[in-house]
OpenMM code with the backbone's topology and positions (N, CA, C; nanometers):
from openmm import Vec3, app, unit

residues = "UNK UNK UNK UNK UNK UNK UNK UNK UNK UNK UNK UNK UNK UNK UNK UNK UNK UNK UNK UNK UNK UNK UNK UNK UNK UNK UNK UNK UNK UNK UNK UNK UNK UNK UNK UNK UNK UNK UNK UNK UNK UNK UNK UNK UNK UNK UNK UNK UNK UNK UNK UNK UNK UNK UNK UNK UNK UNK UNK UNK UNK UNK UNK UNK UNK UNK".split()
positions = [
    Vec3(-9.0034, -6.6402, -8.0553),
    Vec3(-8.9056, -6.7282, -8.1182),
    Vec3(-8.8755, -6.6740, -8.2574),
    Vec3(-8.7343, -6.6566, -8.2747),
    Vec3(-8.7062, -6.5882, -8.3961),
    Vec3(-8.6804, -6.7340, -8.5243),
    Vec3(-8.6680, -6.6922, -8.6294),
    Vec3(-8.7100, -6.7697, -8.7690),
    Vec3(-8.5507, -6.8453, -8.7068),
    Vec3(-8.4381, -6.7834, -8.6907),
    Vec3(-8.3182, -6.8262, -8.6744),
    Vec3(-8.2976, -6.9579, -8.5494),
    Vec3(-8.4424, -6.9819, -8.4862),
    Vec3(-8.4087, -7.0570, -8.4106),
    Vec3(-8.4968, -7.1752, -8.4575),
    Vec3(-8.5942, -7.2006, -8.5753),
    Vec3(-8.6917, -7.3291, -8.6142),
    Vec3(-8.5875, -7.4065, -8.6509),
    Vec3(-8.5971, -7.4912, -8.6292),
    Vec3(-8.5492, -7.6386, -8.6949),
    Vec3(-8.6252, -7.6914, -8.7994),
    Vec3(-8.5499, -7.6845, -8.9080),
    Vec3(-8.6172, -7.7390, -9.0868),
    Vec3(-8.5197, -7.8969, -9.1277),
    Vec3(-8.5783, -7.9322, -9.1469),
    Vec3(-8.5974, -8.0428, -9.2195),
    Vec3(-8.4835, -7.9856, -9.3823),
    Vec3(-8.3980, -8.0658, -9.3989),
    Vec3(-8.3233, -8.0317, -9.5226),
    Vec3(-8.4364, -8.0791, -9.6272),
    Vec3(-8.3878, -8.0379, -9.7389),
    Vec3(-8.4629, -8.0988, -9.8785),
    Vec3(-8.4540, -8.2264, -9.9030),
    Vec3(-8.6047, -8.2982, -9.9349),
    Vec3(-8.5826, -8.4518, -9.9484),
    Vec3(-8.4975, -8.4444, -10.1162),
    Vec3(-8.4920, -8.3540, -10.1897),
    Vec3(-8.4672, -8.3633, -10.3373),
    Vec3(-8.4030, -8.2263, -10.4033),
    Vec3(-8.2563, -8.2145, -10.4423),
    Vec3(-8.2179, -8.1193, -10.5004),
    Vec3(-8.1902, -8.1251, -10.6133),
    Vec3(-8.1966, -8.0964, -10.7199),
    Vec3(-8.1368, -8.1379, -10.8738),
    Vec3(-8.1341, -8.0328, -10.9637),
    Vec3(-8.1118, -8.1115, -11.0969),
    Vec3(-8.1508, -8.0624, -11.1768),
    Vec3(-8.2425, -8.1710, -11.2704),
    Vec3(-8.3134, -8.1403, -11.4124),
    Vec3(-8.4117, -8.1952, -11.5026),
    Vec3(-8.3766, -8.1794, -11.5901),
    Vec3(-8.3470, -8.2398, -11.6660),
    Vec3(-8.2714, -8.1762, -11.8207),
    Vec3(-8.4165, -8.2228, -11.9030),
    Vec3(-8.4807, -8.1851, -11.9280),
    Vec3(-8.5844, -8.1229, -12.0361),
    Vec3(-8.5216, -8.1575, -12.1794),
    Vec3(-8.6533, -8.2513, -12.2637),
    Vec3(-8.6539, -8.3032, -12.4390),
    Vec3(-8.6506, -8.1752, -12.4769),
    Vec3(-8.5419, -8.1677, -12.5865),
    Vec3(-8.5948, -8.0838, -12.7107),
    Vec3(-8.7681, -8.0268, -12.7429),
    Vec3(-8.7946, -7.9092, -12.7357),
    Vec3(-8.9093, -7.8939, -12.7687),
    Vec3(-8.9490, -7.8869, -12.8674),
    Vec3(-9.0791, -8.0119, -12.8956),
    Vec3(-9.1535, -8.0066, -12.9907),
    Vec3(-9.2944, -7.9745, -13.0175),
    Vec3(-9.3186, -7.8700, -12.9491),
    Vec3(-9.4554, -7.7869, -12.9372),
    Vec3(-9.5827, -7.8840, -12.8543),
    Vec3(-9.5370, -7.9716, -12.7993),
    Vec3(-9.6468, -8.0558, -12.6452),
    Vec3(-9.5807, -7.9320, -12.5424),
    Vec3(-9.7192, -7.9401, -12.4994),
    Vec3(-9.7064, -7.8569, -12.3113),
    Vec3(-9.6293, -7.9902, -12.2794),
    Vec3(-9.5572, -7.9333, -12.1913),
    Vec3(-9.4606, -7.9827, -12.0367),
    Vec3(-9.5124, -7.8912, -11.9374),
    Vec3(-9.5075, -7.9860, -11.8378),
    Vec3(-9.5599, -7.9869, -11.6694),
    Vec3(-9.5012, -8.0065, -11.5911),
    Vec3(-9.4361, -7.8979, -11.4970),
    Vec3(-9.4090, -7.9841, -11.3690),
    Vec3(-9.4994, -8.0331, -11.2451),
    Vec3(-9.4582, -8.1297, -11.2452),
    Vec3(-9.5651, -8.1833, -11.1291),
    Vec3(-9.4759, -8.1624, -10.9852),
    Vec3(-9.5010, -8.0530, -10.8667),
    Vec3(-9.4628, -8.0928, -10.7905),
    Vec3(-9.5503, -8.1584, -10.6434),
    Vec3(-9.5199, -8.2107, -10.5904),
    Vec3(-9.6041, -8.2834, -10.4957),
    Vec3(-9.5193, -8.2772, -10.3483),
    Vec3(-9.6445, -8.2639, -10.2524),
    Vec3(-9.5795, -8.2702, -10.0984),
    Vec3(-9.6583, -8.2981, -10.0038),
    Vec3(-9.6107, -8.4281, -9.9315),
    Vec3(-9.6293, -8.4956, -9.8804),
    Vec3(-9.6304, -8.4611, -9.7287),
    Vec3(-9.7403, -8.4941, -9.6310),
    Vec3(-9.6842, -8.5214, -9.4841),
    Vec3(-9.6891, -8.6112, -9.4335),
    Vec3(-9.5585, -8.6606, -9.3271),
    Vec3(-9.5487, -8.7993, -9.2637),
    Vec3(-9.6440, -8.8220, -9.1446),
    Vec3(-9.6692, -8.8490, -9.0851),
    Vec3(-9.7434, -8.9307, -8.9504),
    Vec3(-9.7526, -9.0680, -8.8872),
    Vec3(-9.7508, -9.0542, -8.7875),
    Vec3(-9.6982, -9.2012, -8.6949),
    Vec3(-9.8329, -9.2792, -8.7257),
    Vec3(-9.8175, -9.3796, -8.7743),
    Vec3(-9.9399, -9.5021, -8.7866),
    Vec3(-9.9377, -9.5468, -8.6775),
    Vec3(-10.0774, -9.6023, -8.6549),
    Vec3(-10.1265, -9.6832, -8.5176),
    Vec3(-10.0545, -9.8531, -8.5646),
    Vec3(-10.0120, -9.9517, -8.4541),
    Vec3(-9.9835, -10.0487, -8.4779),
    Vec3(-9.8734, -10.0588, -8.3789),
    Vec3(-9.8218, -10.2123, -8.3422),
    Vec3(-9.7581, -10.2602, -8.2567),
    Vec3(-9.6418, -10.1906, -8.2630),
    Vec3(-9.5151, -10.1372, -8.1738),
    Vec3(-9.3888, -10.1206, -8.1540),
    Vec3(-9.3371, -10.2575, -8.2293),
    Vec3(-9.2183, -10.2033, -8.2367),
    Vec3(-9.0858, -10.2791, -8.2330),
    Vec3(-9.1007, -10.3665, -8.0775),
    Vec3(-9.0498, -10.4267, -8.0752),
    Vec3(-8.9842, -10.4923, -7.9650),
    Vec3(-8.8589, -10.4176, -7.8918),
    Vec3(-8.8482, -10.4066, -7.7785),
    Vec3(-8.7806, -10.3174, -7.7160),
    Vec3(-8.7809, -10.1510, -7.7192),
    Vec3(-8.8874, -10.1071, -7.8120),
    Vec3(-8.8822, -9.9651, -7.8500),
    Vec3(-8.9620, -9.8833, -7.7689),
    Vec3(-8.9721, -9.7379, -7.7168),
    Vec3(-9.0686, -9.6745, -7.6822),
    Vec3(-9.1196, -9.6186, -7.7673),
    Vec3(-9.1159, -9.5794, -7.8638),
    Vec3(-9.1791, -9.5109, -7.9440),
    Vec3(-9.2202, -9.6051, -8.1031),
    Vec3(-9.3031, -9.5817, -8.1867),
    Vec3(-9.3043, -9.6141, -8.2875),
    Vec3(-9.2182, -9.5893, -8.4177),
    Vec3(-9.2129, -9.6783, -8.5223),
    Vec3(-9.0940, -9.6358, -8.6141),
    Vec3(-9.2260, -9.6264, -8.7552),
    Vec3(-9.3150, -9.6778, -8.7060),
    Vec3(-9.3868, -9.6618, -8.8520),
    Vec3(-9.4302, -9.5490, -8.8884),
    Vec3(-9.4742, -9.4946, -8.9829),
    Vec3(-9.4853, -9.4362, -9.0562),
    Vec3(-9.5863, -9.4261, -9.2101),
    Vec3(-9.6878, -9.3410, -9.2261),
    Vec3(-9.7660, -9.2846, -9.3252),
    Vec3(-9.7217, -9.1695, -9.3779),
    Vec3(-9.8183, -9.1490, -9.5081),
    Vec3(-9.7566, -9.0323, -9.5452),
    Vec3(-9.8979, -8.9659, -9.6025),
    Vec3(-9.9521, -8.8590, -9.6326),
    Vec3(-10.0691, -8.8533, -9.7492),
    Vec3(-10.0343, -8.7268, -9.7731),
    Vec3(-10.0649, -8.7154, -9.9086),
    Vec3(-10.0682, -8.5855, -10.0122),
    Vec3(-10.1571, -8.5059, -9.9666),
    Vec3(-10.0412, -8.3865, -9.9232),
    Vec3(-10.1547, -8.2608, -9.8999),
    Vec3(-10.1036, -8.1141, -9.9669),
    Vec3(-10.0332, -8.1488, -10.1016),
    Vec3(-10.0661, -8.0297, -10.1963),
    Vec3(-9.9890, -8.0610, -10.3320),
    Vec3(-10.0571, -8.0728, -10.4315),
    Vec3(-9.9872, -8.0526, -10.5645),
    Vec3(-10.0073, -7.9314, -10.6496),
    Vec3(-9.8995, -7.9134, -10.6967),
    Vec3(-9.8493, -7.7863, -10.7839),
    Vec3(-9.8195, -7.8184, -10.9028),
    Vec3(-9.8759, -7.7451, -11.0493),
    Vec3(-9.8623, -7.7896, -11.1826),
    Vec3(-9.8270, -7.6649, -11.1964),
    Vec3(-9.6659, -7.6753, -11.2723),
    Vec3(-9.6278, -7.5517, -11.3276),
    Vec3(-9.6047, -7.5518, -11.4937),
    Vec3(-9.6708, -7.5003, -11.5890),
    Vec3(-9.6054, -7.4923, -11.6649),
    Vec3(-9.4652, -7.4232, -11.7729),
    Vec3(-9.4077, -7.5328, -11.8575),
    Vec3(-9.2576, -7.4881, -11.8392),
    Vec3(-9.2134, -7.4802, -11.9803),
    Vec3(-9.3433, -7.5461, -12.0577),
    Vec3(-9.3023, -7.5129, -12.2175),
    Vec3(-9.4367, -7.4701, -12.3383),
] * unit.nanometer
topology = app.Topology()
chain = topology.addChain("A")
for resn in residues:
    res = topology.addResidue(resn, chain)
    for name in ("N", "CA", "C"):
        topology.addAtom(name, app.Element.getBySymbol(name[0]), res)
């Protein structure tokens, strides 16, 4: 299976940060990423599948930027 055929998930977050004037404090970016997973617990009514949803942190990244 070539890379051209995975199916990705778009970005939950694109932007930009406009950053204070620097006044000699470190700045950090914190980035964080998350994975979802189906929680145990009753359906919906009428549903086959579940709609709920967890999430837990499985990696943070501190970059520094000033």
């Amino acid at each position: 299976m070539g890379a051209e055929q995975l199916w990705l998930r778009p970005p939950l977050w694109d932007g930009r940060i406009d950053l204070p004037e620097p006044d000699g404090a470190e700045l950090l970016l914190v980035i964080a990423e998350y994975e979802e997973y189906a929680v145990d617990g009753p359906a919906p009514r009428h549903s086959m599948t579940s709609t709920k949803t967890g999430r837990k942190l499985v990696v943070v990244e501190h970059v520094s930027i000033a």
